[in-house]
C-alpha positions in Angstrom: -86.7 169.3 173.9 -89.3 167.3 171.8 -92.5 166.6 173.5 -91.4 167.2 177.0 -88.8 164.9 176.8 -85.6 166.4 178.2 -82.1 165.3 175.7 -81.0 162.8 178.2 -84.2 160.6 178.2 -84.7 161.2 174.6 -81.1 159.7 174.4 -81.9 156.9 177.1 -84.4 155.7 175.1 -82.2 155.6 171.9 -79.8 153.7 173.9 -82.8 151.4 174.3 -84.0 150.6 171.4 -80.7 150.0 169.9 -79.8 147.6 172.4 -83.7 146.0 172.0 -82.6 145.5 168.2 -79.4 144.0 169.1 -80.6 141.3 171.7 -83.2 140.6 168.9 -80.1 139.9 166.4 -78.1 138.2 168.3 -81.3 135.5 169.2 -81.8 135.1 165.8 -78.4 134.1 165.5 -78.5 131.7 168.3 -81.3 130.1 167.3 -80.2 129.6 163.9 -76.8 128.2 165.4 -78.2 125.8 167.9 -81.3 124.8 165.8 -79.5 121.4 165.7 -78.6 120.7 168.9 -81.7 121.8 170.6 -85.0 120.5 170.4 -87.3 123.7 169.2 -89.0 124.0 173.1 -85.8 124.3 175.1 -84.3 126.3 172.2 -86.5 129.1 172.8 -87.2 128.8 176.5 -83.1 129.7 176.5 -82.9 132.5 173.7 -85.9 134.3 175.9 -83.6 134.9 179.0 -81.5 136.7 176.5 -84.6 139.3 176.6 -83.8 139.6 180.2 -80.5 140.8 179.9 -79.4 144.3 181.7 -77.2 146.8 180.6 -75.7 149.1 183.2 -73.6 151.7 183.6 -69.9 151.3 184.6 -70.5 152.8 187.7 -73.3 150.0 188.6 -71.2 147.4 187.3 -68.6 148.3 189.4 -70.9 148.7 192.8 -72.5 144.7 191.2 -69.0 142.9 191.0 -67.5 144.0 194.3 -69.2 141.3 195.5 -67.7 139.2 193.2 -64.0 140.3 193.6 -63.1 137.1 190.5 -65.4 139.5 188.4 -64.0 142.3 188.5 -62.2 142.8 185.3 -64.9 141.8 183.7 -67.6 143.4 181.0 -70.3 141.3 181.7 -71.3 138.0 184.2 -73.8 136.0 184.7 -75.9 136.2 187.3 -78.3 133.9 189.3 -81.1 134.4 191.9 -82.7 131.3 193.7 -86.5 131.8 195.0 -87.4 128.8 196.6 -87.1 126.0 194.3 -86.6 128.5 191.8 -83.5 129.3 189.7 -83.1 132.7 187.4 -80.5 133.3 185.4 -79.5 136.4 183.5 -76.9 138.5 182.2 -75.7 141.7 183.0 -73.3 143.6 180.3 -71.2 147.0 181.0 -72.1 149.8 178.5 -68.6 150.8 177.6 -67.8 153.9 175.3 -67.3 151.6 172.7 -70.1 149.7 170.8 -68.1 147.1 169.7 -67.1 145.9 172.9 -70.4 146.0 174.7 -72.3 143.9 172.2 -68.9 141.6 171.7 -69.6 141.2 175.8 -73.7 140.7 174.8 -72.5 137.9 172.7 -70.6 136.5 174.7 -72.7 136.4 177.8 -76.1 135.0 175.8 -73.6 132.5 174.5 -73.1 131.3 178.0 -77.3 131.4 178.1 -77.7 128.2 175.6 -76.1 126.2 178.2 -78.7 124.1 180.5 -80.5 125.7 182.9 -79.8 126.4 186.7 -81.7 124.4 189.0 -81.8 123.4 192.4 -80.9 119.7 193.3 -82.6 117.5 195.3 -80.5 115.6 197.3 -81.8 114.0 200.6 -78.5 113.8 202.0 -78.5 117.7 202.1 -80.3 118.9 205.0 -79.3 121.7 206.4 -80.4 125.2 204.7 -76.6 125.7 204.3 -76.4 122.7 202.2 -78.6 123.3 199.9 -77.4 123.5 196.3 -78.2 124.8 192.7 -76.2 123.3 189.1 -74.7 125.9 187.3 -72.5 125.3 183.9 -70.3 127.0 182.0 -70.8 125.2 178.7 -70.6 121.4 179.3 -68.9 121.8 182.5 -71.3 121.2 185.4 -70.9 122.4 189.0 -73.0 123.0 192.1 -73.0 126.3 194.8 -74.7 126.8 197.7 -77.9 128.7 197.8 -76.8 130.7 201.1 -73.4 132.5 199.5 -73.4 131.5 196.0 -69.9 129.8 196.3 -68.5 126.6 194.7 -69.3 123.7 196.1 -66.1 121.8 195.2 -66.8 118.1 195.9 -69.5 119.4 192.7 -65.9 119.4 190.6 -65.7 115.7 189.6 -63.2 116.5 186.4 -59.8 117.3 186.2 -57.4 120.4 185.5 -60.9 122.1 186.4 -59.0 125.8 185.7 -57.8 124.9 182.4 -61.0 123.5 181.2 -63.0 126.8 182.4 -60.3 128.6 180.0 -60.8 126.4 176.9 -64.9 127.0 177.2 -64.5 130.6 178.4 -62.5 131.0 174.9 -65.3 128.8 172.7 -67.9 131.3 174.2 -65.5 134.5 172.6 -64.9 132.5 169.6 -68.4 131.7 169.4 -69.2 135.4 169.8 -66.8 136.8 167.2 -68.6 133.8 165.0 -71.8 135.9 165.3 -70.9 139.4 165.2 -68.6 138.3 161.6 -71.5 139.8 159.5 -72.3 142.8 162.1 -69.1 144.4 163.2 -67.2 146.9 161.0 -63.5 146.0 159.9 -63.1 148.9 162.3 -64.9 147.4 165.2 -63.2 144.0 164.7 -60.1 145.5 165.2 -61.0 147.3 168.6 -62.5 143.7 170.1 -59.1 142.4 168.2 -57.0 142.4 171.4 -60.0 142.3 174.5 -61.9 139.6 175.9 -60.0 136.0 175.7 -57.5 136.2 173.4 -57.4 132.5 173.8 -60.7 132.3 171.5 -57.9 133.2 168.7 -56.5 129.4 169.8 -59.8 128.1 169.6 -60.4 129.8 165.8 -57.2 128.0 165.0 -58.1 124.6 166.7 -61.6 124.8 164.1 -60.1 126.0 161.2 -57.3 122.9 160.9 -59.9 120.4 161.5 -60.2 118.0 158.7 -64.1 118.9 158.9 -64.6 122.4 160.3 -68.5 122.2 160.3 -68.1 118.8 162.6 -66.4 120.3 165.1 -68.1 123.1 165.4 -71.6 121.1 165.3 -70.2 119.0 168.0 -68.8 122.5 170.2 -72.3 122.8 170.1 -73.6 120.1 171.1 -71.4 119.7 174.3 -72.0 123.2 174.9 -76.0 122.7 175.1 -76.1 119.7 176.2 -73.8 119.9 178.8 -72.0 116.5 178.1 -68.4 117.6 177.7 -67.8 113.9 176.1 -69.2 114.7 172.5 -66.7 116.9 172.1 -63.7 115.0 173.2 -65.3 111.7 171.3 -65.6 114.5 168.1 -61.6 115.0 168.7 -61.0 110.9 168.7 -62.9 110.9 165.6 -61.5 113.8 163.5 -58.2 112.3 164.7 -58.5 108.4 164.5 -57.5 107.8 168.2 -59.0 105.8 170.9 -57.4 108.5 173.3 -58.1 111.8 175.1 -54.3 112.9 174.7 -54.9 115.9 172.4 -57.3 117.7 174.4 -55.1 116.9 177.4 -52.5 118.5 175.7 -54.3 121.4 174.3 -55.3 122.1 178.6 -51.9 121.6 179.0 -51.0 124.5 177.2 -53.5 126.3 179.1 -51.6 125.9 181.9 -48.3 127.8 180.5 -47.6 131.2 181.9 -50.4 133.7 180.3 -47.4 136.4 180.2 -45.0 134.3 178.1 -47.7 134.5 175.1 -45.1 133.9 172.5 -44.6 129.7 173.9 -48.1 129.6 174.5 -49.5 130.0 171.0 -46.3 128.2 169.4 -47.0 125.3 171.6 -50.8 125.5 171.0 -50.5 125.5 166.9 -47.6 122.8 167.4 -50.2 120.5 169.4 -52.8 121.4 166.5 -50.2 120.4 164.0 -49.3 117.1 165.2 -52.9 116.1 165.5 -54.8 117.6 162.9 -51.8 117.5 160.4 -51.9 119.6 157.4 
């Protein structure tokens, strides 16, 4: 025992400061990677809800998500509390045995943090308290929940094959953290966050890299992703490809849509798609 401190808060606070230098990191990152898509003020009003982040045990996590039975294989989520006309959001990430995974969850969820803010909408048509609405996105795709249960609002879900598009920016946001954590992880860590999270980011790596101008689409990943305008990326796709249609990305959901199990068709038909529009 140093100084009164008993081993276990002496190791607490470790844990602590570790984790302090991390969300540090990983904000400098962000800021460096959305410096051009961001003006400067709404830059950092974003990166300093990254500050807020909690990380819990996994026997808190489990007593968070059984309210949120979708959640529960999860490492981290996202969550929101509304206070009147205000909306918080903030992540909370599972401390896992193995560092690699909890900060490849950290970068993950503050990923999901440099899309817009939650806010509640004003709608005069609205007037009952169980009416009343918030915007939440996941990347460029907005929808709305209720303020009373926190549950999907689905005449909020104006696009299409909304599943398959949840998958494709659930997968940028892992690609996006493996893009960060390149110069931090070990070779050893890379290989234990090799096979977790969405594999599908792995489609998304391969998507980027066959692009005729990798830094493009990536700028414009970006750019939908803060902006929350899901158009600059599919108008990014038109342009890379020389096409006045949406058929590739329709295709690439489409193959979204194929049976998770039967992995082998998936990713031959995903690098097939890739092939025929972004030809080598």
């Amino acid at each position: 025992m140093r100084d009164g401190q008993s081993p276990e808060s002496l190791e607490a606070r470790r844990i602590e400061t570790e984790w302090s230098e991390m969300k540090l990191q990983v904000m400098k990152q962000l800021r460096v990677a959305f410096a051009d898509v961001l003006p400067p003020e709404d830059l950092e009003r974003r990166l300093e809800t990254i500050s807020d982040t909690q990380f819990v045990s996994a026997q808190d996590f489990e007593r968070l998500t059984e309210q949120y039975p979708n959640e529960a294989d999860a490492d981290g989520v996202m969550r929101i509390e509304v206070h009147g006309q205000n909306v918080r959001r903030y992540a909370v990430v599972k401390q896992t045995a193995s560092r690699a995974d909890t900060l490849h969850t950290f970068a993950h969820e503050a990923t999901h943090l440099m899309a817009p803010e939650s806010n509640r909408v004003a709608d005069p048509m609205r007037e009952g308290e169980d009416e009343q609405v918030y915007s939440v996105y996941l990347g460029p795709l907005r929808h709305e929940r209720f303020v009373y249960n926190g549950k999907v609002d689905p005449m909020s879900v104006y696009f299409d094959k909304p599943k398959q598009r949840a998958l494709f920016w659930e997968a940028v946001t892992d690609w996006h953290a493996d893009e960060m954590l390149g110069d931090v992880l070990s070779d050893d860590e890379k290989k234990e966050v090799e096979t977790g999270g969405y594999l599908e980011r792995h489609y998304i790596s391969y998507l980027i890299d066959h692009a005729p101008d990798r830094e493009q689409i990536i700028r414009e990943i970006r750019q939908a992703y803060a902006t929350g305008e899901e158009g600059t990326f599919i108008f990014a796709l038109r342009e890379l490809t020389n096409r006045r249609d949406d058929n590739f990305y329709e295709e690439l959901l489409d193959v979204l849509k194929l049976d998770p199990t039967d992995w082998e068709t998936r990713i031959d038909k995903w690098m097939e798609t890739v092939n025929k529009y972004f030809p080598v």
